[in-house]
C-alpha positions as a Python dict, from the first residue, in 0.01 Angstrom:
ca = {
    (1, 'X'): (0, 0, 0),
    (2, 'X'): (-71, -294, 255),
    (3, 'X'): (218, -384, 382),
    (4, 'X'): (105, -696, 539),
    (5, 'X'): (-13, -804, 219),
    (6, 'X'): (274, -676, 1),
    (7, 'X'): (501, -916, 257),
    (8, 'X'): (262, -1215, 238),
    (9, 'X'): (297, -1215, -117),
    (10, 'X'): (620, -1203, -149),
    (11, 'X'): (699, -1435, 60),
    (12, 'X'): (477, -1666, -92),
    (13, 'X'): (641, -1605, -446),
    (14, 'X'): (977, -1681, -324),
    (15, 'X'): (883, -1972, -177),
    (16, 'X'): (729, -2147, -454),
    (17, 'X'): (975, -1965, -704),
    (18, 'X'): (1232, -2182, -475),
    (19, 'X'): (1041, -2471, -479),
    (20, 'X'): (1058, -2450, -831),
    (21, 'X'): (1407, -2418, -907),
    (22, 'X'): (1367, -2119, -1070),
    (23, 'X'): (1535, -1763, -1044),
    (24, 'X'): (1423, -1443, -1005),
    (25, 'X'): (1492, -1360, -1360),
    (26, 'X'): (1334, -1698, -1487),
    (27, 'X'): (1032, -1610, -1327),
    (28, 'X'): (1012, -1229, -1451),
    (29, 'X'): (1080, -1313, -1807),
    (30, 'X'): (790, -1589, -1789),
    (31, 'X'): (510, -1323, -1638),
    (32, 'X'): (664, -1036, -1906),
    (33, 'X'): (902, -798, -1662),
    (34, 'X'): (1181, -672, -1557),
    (35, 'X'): (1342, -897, -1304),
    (36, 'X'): (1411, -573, -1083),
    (37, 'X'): (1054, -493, -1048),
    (38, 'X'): (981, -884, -981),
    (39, 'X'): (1284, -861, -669),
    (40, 'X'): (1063, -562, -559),
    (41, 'X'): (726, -808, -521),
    (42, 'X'): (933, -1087, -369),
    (43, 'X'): (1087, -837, -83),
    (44, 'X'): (733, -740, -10),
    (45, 'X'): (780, -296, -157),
    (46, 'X'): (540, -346, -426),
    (47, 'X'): (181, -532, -459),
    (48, 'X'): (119, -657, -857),
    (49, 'X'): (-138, -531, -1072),
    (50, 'X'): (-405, -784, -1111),
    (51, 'X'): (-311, -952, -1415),
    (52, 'X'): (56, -970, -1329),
    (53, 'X'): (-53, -1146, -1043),
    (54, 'X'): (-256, -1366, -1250),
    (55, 'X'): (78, -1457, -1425),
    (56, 'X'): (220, -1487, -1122),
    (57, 'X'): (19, -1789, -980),
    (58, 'X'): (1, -1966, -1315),
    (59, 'X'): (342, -1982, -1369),
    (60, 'X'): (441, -2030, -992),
    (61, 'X'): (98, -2262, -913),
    (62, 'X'): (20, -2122, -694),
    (63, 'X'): (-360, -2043, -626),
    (64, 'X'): (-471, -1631, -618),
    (65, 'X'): (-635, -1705, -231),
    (66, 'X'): (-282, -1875, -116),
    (67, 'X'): (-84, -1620, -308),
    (68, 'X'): (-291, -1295, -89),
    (69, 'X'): (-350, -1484, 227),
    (70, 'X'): (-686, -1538, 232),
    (71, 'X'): (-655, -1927, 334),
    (72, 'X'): (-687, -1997, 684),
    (73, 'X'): (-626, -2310, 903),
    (74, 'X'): (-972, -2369, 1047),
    (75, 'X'): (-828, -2396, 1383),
    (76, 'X'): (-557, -2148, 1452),
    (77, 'X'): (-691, -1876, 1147),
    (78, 'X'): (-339, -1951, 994),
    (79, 'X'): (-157, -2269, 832),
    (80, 'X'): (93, -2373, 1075),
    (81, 'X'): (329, -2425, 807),
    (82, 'X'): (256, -2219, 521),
    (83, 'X'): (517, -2399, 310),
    (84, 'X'): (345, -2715, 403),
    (85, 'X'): (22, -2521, 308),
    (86, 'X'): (136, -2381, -23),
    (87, 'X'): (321, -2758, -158),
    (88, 'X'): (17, -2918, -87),
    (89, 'X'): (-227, -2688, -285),
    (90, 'X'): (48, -2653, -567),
    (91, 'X'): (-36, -3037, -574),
    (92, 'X'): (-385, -2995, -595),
    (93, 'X'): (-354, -2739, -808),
    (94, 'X'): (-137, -2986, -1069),
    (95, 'X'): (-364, -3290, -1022),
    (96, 'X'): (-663, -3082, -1121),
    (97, 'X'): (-485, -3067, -1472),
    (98, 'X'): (-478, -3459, -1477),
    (99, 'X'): (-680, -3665, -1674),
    (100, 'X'): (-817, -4008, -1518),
    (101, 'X'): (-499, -4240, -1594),
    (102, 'X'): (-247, -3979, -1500),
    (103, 'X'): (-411, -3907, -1197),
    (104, 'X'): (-450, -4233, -1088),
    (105, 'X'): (-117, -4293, -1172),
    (106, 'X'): (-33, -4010, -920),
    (107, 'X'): (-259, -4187, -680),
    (108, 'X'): (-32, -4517, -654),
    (109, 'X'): (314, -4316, -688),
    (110, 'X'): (237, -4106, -391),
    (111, 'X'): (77, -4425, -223),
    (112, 'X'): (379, -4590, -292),
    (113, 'X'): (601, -4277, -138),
    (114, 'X'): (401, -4288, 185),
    (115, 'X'): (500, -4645, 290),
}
């Protein structure tokens, strides 16, 4: 197993699982297993099988390259704040799903929350 990996992951899983409100449990009944087995991802012992992983990033949006590491800050060859890193994709990742109105809806709300 890659441990580096294995960590990454889990990491990134709690972190949007947080972000999200949700519990362990919550999140292990929504992919389909046992919220043991889902404790063991988020502590970084176990690496998901492919489609579990899948799942995973639907129901924590959260892309598949954020979710194993492979996105890199151009600069450093790391984010320098992965949870910075991770919100702001999740956000792509949401406004993707938008049609026109809604999304320019999201347009003026977040201009409106920079001010």
């Amino acid at each position: 197993m890659n441990e580096q990996l294995a960590t990454h992951l889990g990491a990134i899983a709690r972190l949007a699982r947080e972000q999200m409100s949700l519990t362990q449990v919550q999140v292990a009944e929504r992919v389909g297993m046992a919220s043991a087995v889902y404790s063991r991802i988020e502590r970084g012992h176990m690496i998901p099988s492919v489609e579990t992983l899948k799942k995973l990033c639907i129901e924590l949006m959260v892309s598949p390259e954020d979710m194993m590491g492979l996105t890199e800050s151009p600069d450093r060859g790391a984010p320098t704040r992965p949870e910075d890193d991770v919100t702001l994709r999740r956000l792509l990742f949401l406004a993707r799903k938008l049609d026109a109105a809604k999304l320019d809806a999201l347009v003026r709300i977040t201009t409106e929350l920079a001010r």
